[in-house]
N, C-alpha and C positions, 0 to 999 in steps of 0.2 A: 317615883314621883310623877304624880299627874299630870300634863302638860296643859294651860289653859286656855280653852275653846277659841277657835277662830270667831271673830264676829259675824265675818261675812259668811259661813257655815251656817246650812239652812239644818231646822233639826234630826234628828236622829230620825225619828217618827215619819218624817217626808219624803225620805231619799229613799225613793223604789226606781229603779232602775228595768225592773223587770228581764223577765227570761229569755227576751227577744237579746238584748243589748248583752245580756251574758253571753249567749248563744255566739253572737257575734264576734264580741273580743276572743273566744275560745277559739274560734275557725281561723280569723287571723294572726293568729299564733302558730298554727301549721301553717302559713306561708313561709315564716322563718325557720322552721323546723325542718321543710324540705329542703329549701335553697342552702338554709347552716351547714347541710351535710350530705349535703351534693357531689361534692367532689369524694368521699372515703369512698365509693365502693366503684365510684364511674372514672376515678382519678385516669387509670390506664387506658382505657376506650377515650378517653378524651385528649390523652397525649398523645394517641396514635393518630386523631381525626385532625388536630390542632398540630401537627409537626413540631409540635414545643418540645425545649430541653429541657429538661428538668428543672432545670434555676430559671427559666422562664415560664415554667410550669408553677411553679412556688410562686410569681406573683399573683395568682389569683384566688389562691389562700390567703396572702398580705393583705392585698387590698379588700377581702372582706372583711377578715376579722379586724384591720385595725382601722376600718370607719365605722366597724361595731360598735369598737371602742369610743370614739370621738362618740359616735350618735348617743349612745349611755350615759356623756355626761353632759352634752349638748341639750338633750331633750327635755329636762326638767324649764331650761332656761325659757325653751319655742311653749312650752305649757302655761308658761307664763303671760304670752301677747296673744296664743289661739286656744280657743277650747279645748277639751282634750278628747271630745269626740270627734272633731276635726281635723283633729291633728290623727290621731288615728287611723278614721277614713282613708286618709290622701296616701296617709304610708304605709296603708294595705295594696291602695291602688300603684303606688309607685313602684312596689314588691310584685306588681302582678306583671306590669309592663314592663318591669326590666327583665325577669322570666323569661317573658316569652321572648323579648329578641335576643336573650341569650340561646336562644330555643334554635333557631336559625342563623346563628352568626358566628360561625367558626374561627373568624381573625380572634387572634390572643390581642393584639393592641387593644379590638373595641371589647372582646370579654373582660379583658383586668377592668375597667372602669364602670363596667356593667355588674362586675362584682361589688365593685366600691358601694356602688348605689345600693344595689340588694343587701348589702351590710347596713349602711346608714338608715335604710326603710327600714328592716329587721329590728337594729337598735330601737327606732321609733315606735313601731309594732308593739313591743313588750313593755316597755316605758310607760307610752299613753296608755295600753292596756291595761297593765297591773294597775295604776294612777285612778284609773278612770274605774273600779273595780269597790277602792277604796272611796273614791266622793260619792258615786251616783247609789251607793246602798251603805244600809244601819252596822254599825261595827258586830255587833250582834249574830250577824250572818257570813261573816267575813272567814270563820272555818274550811266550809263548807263552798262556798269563791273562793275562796284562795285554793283550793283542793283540785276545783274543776279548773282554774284557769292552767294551774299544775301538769294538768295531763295536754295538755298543748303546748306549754312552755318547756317542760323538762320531760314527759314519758314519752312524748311521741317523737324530738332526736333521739333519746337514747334504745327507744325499740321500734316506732311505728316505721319510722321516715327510714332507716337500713332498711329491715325488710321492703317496703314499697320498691327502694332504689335498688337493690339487689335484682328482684321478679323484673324491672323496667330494662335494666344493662342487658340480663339475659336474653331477654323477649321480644325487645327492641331497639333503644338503643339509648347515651345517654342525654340525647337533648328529650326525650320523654320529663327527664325526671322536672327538668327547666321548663316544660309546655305545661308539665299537670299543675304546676303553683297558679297558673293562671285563671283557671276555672274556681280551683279554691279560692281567689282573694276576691272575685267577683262575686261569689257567695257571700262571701262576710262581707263585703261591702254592702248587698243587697239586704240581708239581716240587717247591718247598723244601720242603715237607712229607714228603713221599716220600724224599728225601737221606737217607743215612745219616747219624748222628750223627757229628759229630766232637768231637775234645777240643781244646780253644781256651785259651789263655792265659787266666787269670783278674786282670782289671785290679781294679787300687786302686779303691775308688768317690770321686769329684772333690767334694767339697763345691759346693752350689749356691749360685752366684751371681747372684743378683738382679738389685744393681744395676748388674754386669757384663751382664748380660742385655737390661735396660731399654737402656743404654747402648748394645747392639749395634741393638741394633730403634730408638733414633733416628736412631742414624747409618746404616745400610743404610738405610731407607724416606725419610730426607731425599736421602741420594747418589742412590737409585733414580728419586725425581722429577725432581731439576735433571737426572738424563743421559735419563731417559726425557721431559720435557718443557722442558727448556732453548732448544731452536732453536724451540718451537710462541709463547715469551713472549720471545723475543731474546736469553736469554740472562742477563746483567748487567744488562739494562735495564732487568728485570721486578725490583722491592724481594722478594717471593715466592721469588724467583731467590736471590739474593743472599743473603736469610735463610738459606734453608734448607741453603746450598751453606755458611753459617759455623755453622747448627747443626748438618751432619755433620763438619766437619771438629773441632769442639770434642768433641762426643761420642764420636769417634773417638781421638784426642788425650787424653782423658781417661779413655778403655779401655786405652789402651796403659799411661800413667802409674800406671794403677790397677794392673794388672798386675804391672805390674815393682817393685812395693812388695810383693805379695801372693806369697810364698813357695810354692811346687808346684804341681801344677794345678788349673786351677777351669775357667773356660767356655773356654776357650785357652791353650795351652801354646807359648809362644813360645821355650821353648828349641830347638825344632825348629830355629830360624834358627842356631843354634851349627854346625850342618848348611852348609858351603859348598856341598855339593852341593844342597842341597836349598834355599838361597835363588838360587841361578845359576837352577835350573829355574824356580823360582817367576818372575823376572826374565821367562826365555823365554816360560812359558807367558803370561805377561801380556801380550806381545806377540803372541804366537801367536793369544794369543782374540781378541784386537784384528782380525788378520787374518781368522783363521776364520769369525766372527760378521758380520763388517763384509764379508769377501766373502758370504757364506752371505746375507745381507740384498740386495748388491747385485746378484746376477745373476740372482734371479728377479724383482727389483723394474724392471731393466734389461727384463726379455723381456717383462713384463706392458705397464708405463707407455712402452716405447719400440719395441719389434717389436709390440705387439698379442696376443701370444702370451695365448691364453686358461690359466685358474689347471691346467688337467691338464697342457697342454703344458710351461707352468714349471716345472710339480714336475717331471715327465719329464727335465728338460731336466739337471738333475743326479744323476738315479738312475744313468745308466752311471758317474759318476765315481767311485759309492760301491765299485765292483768294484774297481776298480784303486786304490780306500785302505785293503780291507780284502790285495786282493796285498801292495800294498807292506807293512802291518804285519805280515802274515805272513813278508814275506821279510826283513824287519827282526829279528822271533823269532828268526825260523833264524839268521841271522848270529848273535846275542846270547847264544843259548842253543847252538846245537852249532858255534859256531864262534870263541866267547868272542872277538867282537869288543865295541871297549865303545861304549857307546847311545850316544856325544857323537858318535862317527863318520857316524855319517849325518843329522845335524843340519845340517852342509853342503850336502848335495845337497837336503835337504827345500828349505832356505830361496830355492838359485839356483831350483831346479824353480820354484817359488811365485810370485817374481819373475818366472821366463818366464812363468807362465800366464797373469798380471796385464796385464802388456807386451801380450799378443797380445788381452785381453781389448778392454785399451784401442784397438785397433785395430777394433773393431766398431764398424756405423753404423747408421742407420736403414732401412736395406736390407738386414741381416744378416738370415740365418736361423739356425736349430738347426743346422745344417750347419757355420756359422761358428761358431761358439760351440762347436763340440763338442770340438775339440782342444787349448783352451787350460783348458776345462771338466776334461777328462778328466787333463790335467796336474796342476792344481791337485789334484783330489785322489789324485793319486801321492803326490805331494810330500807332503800333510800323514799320510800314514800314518809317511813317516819322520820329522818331525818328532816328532807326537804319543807314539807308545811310546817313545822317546830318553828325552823331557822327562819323562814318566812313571818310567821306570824310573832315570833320575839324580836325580830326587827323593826319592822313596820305599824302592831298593832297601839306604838304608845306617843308617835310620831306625829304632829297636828298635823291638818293639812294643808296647812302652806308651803310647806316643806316635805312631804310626804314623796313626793316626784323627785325631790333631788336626794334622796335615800335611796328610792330604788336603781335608780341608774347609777349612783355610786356602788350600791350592794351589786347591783348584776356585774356591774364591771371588772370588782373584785374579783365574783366568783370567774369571770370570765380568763381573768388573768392568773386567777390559780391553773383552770385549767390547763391552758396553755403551758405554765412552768410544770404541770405534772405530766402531759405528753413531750413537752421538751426531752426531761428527765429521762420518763419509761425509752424512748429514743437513744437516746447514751446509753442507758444501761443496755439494753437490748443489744445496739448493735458490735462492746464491746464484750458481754457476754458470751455473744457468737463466736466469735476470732478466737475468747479466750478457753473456751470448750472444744471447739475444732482443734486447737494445739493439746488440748489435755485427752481427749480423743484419739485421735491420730496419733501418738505419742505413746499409748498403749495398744495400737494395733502394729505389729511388728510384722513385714514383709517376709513369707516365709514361717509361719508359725504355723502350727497347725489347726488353730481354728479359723484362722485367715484362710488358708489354703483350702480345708474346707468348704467356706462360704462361697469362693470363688468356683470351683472343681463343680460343685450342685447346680450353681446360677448358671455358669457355664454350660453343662449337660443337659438341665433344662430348655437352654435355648437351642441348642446343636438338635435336640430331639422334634423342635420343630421347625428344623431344615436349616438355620442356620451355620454360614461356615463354622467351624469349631476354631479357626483362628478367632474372627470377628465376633466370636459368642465368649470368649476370654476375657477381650476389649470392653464387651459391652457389661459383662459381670461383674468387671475392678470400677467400670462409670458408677452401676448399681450401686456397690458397695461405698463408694464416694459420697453418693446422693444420699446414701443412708444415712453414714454418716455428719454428713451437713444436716439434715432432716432431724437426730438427736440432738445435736449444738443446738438448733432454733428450738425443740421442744424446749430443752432444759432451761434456754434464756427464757423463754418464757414464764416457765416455770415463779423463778426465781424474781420475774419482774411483779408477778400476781403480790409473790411474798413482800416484793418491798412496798408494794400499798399499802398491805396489812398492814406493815409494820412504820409505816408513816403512822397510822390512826394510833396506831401503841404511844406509839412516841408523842404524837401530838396531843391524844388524850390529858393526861395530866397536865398540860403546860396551858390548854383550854382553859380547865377545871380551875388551873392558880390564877389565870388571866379572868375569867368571871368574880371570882372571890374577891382581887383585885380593884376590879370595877366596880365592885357595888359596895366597896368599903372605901372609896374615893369619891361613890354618889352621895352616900352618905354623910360624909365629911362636907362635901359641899353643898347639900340642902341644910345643914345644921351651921353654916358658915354664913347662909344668906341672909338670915334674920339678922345676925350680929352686923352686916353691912347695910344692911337695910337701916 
């Protein structure tokens, strides 16, 4: 069903935005791209510099992603009373200065709320970006933008920004990675600045919701602990746990209710969901981030903790695949746009591809190298380019633009919080994987057998031959033999954790499939119900 035209919506024909203002919103998008994931590869250089414990190390995970959160569904609302090139601007700039004094500022008190900020900018960044992407140019072209804005938004976490972070830890150190956002957002500031003016729909202004606000900022930063610190306290077993997990779920619960008594929009417009297309996508991308984030986590945590691979070689180890996910969205564009195929078509081959890469991933051991890893690597992200602008573009292209902004930041959020429930998960299973392979291990290596005795005798003789006591070269060969064996425990979890992606998508496929069907036999129903009410 066609959605009909905003008034204030200047025409199709008029909205040129040009290459300057694209150019722009692309650059800052790598601002959030580095800062997002900043801490995977500099995490340990920074608890060492930071004398933080670990559970004080974990708040500055918290407080990024969960005013990401807030920002995601906050920002459609701030779209409403400033421009959205404006808004933009400011939270490229706000992204650039909280950067740099994180660049210089080693206290953990003023880093955690230095993250907050760079979270809530970041949120705003992608928000007004994708938003401002849709008003200032013709639907027509929107393939082809949505592709490029893609390779900032989603290729360059999941490959550009490791790699950079990785070469930066090694070579220097990691307040590098926190200096270099800053030269980037003063670029793209400089770009949007520079853009020609466009003429932009002029939105309603949203009346401010408070206690809708309060409400979203409990529920996001309660969800953001139990998934970011759930498996470090067991889970349920920790009361902390438990709490927190029923105070978002009630503050949640009591944003929606509030909502739906509250007549037009305020901090959320959930009539987006009236949109079948546009809750199908949401459905996908939640799974998709699940996938995306939860692989994006495990294969350089896999090369670091189980090949040895030092933090440049990791990041390396996914930058080829970013090429072949910005091909594939480009060659997605072209179909979409000059060949009016429609984005649900290669949502298929994303998903098998993804599955093959996973499959073969899971096939890696403790003897792999970059070698092995690079073809089921380089699959993987084929695959998510056609995934990714599909989901995009069946979300957002049927959306007016009144409401356009408050899709995206619901949609990112989604996918954001799939995410995080699919690294939660990969986490559990990983680390009870270990424990439980180490005992099935161990348990077939029997003291005194002789192929034990073997391994031992050689390692041993080995080391005595290069001058080693032969007491302490005994010692050092049962350590070996140890290490070995913990070294197969973490392959094999890993292994195993590749597979249970795959076999998410198994499973979630079909239930997708029924859940579309669903949807558009419900749309159905009720555009055929509105004339009768009418």
């Amino acid at each position: 069903m066609t959605p009909a035209a905003d008034p204030a919506a200047p025409p199709e024909e008029n909205r040129t935005g040009g290459w300057l203002l694209l150019t722009g919103i692309v650059i800052a998008t790598l601002t959030e791209a580095v800062a997002g994931t900043a801490l995977a590869l500099g995490r340990f250089d920074i608890l060492g510099d930071t004398l933080a414990t670990p559970d004080e190390f974990a708040w500055l995970d918290i407080s990024y992603v969960g005013l990401k959160l807030i920002g995601f569904i906050a920002t459609p609302w701030l779209l409403t009373r400033f421009p959205a090139r404006d808004v933009l601007l400011a939270s490229t700039l706000l992204m650039g200065v909280a950067c740099a004094l994180a660049a210089f500022i080693w206290r953990l008190d003023v880093l955690i709320p230095l993250r907050a900020v760079q979270g809530l900018a970041g949120a705003s960044v992608l928000v007004s970006g994708q938003a401002l992407l849709f008003l200032a140019y013709p639907r027509a072209r929107q393939p082809v933008l949505q592709a490029l804005f893609a390779t900032g938004a989603v290729v360059a976490p999941a490959t550009l920004a490791p790699a950079l972070q990785g070469w930066l830890v090694d070579s220097q150190s990691w307040t590098w990675i926190f200096l270099s956002v800053a030269p980037v957002a003063l670029a793209a500031a400089g770009v949007i600045l520079a853009a020609d003016d466009v003429t932009l729909p002029v939105a309603e202004p949203a009346p401010f919701d408070g206690v809708g606000l309060a409400l979203v900022g409990v529920g996001m930063l309660s969800l953001t602990y139990v998934l970011a610190q759930g498996e470090r306290w067991d889970w349920f077993e920790a009361p902390r746990i438990v709490f927190l997990s029923s105070l978002a779920l009630a503050a949640l619960a009591l944003l929606v209710l509030r909502r739906g008594r509250r007549p037009g929009p305020g901090l959320f417009d959930g009539t987006v969901f009236r949109s079948s297309d546009f809750t199908f996508a949401c459905l996908v991308s939640f799974v998709a981030g699940a996938a995306l984030l939860g692989s994006a986590y495990l294969i350089p945590t896999f090369a670091v903790s189980a090949l040895a691979f030092t933090p440049t070689d990791a990041g390396l180890l996914l930058l080829p695949s970013g090429g072949l996910f910005v091909v594939s969205l480009l060659l997605s564009a072209g179909l979409f746009q000059a060949r009016r195929v429609p984005p649900i078509a290669t949502v298929p081959a994303g998903v098998l591809l993804f599955i093959a890469a996973m499959v073969l991933l899971a096939g890696a051991n403790a003897d792999s190298g970059a070698g092995t890893l690079a073809a089921p690597v380089l699959i993987r992200g084929f695959a998510l380019g056609f995934l990714f602008l599909s989901i995009t573009l069946i979300a957002f292209s049927g959306l007016p633009d009144r409401n356009r902004a408050y899709g995206i930041g619901l949609f990112d959020a989604g996918r954001q919080i799939g995410g995080l429930i699919g690294i939660a998960g990969l986490q559990t299973l990983l680390n009870h994987q270990v424990v439980a392979n180490q005992t099935v291990l161990g348990a077939n290596i029997t003291a005194g057998g002789p192929a034990v005795g073997e391994r031992i005798a050689s390692g041993a003789a080995a080391l005595a031959a290069r001058g080693l006591d032969p007491a302490v070269a005994t010692k050092t060969a049962l350590a070996g033999l140890a290490r070995s064996i913990s070294g197969q425990a973490t392959a094999i979890a890993f292994d195993t954790a590749f597979l249970a992606i795959a076999l998410m998508f198994v499973v979630a496929a079909p239930l997708l499939i029924a859940s579309k069907i669903g949807l558009a036999r419900f749309a159905r129903r009720r555009a055929a119900a509105l004339p009768e009410e009418a």
